[in-house]
Residue, then its C-alpha position, 0 to 999 in steps of 0.5 A: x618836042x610839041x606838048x600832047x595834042x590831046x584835049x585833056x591838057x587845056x590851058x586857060x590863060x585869064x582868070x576873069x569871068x570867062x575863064x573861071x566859067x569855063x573851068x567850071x564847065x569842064x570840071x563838070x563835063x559829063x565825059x571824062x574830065x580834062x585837066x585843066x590849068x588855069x593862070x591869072x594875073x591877079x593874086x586875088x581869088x577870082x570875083x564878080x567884076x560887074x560888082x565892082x562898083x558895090x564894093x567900092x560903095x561899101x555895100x560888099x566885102x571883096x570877099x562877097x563877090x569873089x567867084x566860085x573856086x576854080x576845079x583843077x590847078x589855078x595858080x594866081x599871080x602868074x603872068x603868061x609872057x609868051x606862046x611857044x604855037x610849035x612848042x604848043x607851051x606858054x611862057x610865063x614871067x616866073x621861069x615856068x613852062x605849061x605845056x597844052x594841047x587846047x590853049x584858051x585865051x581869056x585875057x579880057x580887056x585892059x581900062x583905056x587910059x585917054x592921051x591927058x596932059x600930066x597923066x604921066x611922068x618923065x619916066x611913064x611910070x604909074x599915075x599920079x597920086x590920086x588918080x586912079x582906073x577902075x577896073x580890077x579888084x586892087x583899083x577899087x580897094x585903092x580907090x575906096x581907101x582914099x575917099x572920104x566924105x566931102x573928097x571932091x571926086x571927078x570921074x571922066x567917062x559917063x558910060x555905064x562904068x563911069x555912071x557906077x563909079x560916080x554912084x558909088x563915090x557919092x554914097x560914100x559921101x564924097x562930091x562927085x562930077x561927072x564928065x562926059x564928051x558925049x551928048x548924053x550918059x551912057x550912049x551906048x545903051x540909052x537913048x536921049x530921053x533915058x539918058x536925061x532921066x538918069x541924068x536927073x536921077x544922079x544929079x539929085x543924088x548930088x552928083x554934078x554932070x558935065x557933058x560934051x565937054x573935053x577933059x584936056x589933062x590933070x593939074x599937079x600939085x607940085x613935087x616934092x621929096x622925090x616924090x611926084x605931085x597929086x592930082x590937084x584939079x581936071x582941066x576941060x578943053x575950054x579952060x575951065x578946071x574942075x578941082x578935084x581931090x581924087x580922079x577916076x579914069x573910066x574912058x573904056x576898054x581895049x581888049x588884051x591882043x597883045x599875047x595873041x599878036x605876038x604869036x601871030x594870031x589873026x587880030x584885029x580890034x581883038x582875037x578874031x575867032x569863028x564860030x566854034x570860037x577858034x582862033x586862027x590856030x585851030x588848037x587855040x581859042x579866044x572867049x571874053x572881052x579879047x575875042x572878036x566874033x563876026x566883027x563883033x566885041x561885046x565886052x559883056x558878062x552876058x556874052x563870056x558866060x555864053x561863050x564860055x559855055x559853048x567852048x567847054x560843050x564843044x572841047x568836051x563833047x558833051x551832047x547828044x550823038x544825033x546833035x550838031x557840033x554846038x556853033x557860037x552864033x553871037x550873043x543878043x545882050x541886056x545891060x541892066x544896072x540898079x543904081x542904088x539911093x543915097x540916104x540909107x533905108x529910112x521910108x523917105x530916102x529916094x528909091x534906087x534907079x533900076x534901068x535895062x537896055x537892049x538891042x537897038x534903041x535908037x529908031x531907024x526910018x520906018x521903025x514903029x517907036x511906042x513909049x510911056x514917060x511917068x515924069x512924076x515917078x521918074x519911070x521911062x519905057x520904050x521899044x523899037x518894032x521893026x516890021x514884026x519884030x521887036x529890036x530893041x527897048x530901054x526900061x527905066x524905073x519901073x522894070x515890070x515888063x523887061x523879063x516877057x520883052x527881053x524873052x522876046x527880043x532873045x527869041x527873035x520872033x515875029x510878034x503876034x499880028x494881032x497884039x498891039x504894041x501898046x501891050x509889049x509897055x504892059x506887065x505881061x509884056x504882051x504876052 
């Protein structure tokens, strides 16, 4: 018999930023408060993952960064193996049965792990000794047990994970090259000039860059003992290897479809969901990196948070009567990261490198572009204006203005005909 179609038997399926957010909105419903169930893989308490890379450079405990507990019933450790959509249960890989009358997936993404020669065994199981991902709590405490000062470390993957990998990896002493396929570092939020200026910054932090270059497979030693061989050294497509002691696999993510596609849920890169953030099957909902909306991944926090919000505001009613039902119209989001100096606190260590990214960097024919470059302090700004409005922007160094920019980027208005843009560089943001 079908499980209670009511919506106060939600089941969330993902411990992750979304998901906990979610429970917190729920439990704090202003309406009768539904019972929530709340199953993770992880047997850790749920944490901050954009922290990650603080812990893994020692700034952190794991404790510090873990999430705020989770309201209603959490059970760690539980994988969820299969839905029952006519049953309206999920299964999971403890025998145990959970019945739901909303069912949200928040599953998140897995860390993309690039076809390399040598990355796996006869048997395909687990990476070699020294290789490692970095995307969930186990892998950063895994890694940050191997490295030591003077470990020669090679992260592959110069997106915003990797570059945080690699910052981390060489405050805690270890030398770092970073390689990138890419023309340039975090191509996704920066353009060619901030991305040769945070270049700059790393590799005067000691960190070697490598980009366009093809990272062909991993050189073992060899196996001994029944044991299979460590990673010894990185082989780039032109031959050239760089040795290495310790590898970081930060290539990207994929979202987790693989539940939803079994239970025959509309995917396509992920969990294609509407604008009430409904999958396919009305009674179950897709938030987070797994959800696909208006063709769009965002594999943000920025963009869970608000999903998760809007989910709860709408399975829990709360607004008022005359409102319209709340509609996820998508998510305009801001990169920001601050990368942290190496050489402790003392008056002549370098400052950390804050850098901030939104919209569309890159200008299109017809944009009007302004920028301003202090090569001395390292510090970059520039806006893209399109018409009368403002599209997009990267800020590196000196981040005085991105809160007035960012406000309005975010509300999407006209900028004031009078105003020249010069003044959107300036502290007010011009305005």
């Amino acid at each position: 018999m079908a499980a209670d179609g009511g919506a106060t038997e939600i089941v969330v399926i993902g411990g992750g930023t979304a998901g906990v957010r979610l429970a917190q909105r729920l439990a704090a419903s202003s309406s009768a408060a539904p019972r929530v169930t709340l199953l993770g893989e992880e047997t850790r308490a749920p944490y901050n993952r954009v922290l990650l890379a603080d812990v893994l450079a020692g700034r952190y405990g794991p404790e510090v960064i873990a999430l705020p507990r989770v309201p209603g019933t959490e059970r760690r450790g539980v994988r969820a193996v299969r839905i029952d959509r006519a049953e309206r249960v999920v299964r999971c890989d403890d025998g145990s049965v959970v019945p739901y009358g909303r069912l949200v997936l928040a599953t998140g993404s897995n860390p993309v792990l690039p076809p390399l020669r040598g990355l796996w065994g006869p048997d395909h199981h687990g990476l070699p000794e020294g290789v490692h991902a970095f995307r969930t709590m186990d892998d950063c405490v895994a890694l940050s047990a191997a490295v030591r000062p003077g470990s020669r470390a090679v992260v592959v993957g110069g997106g915003l994970l990797g570059v945080s990998a690699a910052r981390a990896l060489a405050e805690r002493g270890a030398q770092v090259v970073l390689a990138q396929q890419g023309e340039y570092l975090m191509e996704r939020q920066l353009d060619r000039t901030g991305s040769l200026l945070l270049r700059r910054r790393l590799e005067s932090w000691g960190v070697e860059v490598h980009t366009e270059c093809r990272v062909r497979g991993l050189a073992l030693t060899e196996a001994s003992g029944g044991r299979a061989g460590r990673v010894a050294a990185v082989e780039l497509a032109d031959g050239f290897r760089l040795d290495a002691e310790l590898t970081v696999l930060a290539c990207g993510v994929r979202p987790r479809t693989g539940l939803a596609r079994a239970a025959g849920l509309d995917v396509r890169r992920g969990i294609v969901v509407d604008d009430e953030l409904r999958t396919s099957d009305p009674r179950i909902h897709a938030i987070g990196d797994c959800a696909e909306h208006r063709g769009l991944l965002y594999g943000l926090a920025g963009a869970a948070l608000e999903q998760a919000d809007a989910l709860a505001q709408s399975l829990t009613g709360d607004r008022a009567a005359e409102a319209p039902a709340p509609r996820y119209t998508g998510t305009r989001s801001l990169t920001r990261l601050t990368l942290s100096a190496l050489g402790g606190h003392a008056p002549e260590a370098p400052l950390p490198l804050d850098l901030a990214a939104f919209g569309e960097t890159t200008a299109l024919p017809g944009d009007d572009v302004v920028q301003l470059t202090d090569a001395t302090r390292g510090a970059y700004r520039k806006v893209v204006v399109r018409g009368d409005r403002l599209v997009g922007g990267v800020l590196l160094g000196d981040l005085a203005t991105i809160g007035a920019l960012a406000r309005t980027w975010e509300d999407d208005e006209p900028l004031p005909p009078t105003t020249p843009l010069l003044h959107l560089l300036t502290p007010d943001g011009g305005s």
